[in-house]
C-alpha positions as a Python dict, from the first residue, in 0.01 Angstrom:
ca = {
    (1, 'X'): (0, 0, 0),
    (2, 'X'): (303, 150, -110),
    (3, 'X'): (626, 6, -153),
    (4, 'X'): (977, 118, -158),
    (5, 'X'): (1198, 122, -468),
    (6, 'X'): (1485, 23, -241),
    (7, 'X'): (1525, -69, 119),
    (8, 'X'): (1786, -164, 354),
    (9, 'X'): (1810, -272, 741),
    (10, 'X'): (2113, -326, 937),
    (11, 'X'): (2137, -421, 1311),
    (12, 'X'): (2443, -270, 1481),
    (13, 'X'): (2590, -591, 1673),
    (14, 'X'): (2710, -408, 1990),
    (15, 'X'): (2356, -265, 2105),
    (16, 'X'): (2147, -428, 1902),
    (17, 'X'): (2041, -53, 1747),
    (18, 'X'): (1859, -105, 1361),
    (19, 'X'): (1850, 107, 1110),
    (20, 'X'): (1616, 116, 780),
    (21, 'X'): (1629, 335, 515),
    (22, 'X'): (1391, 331, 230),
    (23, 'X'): (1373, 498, -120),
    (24, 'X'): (1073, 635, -251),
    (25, 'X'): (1193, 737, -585),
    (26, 'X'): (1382, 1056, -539),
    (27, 'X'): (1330, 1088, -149),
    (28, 'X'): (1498, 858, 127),
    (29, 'X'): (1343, 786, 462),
    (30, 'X'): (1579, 679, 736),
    (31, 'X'): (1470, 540, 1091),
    (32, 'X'): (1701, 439, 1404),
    (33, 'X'): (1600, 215, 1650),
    (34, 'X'): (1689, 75, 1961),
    (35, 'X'): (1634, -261, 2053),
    (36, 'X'): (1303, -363, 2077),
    (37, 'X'): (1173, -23, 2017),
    (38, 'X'): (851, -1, 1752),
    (39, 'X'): (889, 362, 1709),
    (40, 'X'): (1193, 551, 1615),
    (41, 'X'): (1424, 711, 1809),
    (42, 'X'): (1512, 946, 1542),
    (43, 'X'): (1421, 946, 1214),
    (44, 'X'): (1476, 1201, 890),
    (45, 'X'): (1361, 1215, 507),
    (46, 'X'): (1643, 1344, 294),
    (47, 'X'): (1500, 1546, -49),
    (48, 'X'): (1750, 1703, -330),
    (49, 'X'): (1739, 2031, -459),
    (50, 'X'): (1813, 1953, -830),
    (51, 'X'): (1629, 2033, -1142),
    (52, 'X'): (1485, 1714, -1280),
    (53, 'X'): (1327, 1392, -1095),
    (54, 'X'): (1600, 1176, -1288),
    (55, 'X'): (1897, 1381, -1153),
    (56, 'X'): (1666, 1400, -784),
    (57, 'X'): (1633, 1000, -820),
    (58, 'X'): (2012, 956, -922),
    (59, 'X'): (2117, 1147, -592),
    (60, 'X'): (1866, 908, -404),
    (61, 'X'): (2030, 572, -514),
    (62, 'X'): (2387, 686, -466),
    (63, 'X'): (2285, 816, -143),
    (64, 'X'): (2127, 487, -41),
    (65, 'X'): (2437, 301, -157),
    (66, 'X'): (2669, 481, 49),
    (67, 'X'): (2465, 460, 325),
    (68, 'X'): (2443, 134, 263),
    (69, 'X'): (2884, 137, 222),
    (70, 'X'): (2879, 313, 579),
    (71, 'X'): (2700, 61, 772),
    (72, 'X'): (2871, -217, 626),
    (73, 'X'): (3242, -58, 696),
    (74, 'X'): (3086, 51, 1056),
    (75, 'X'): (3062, -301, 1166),
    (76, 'X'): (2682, -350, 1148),
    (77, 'X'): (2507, -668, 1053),
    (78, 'X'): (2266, -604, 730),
    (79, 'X'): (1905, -781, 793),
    (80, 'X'): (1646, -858, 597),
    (81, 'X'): (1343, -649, 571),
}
């Protein structure tokens, strides 16, 4: 199976919305879903146009942080995955 290099979950405290985002090394998956909902109602992978896999992967973990940043200051609850 594979596993993420990083993940995070967050449950927005007003709907009860979640959101996961995984890193894959130098690609991020991101999900939202509503409450009780197995699927997605939208989801997106985010890649980086950059020369190396280190700079690619770099991008990836500051992007995952800030996402990360932006949930927190947006109120929602982080979860465990």
């Amino acid at each position: 199976m594979i596993k993420p290099d990083d993940e995070i979950a967050f449950r927005a405290p007003d709907c009860g919305a979640h959101s996961l985002v995984l890193r894959f090394g130098d690609v991020l998956v991101a999900g939202l879903f509503g409450p009780f909902a197995l699927e997605p109602l939208t989801e997106v992978t985010l890649t980086y146009d950059l020369p190396t896999y280190e700079q690619r992967e770099a991008e990836a973990k500051a992007q995952i942080d800030a996402l990360a940043i932006a949930h927190i200051l947006g109120g929602w609850d982080p979860i465990t995955v």
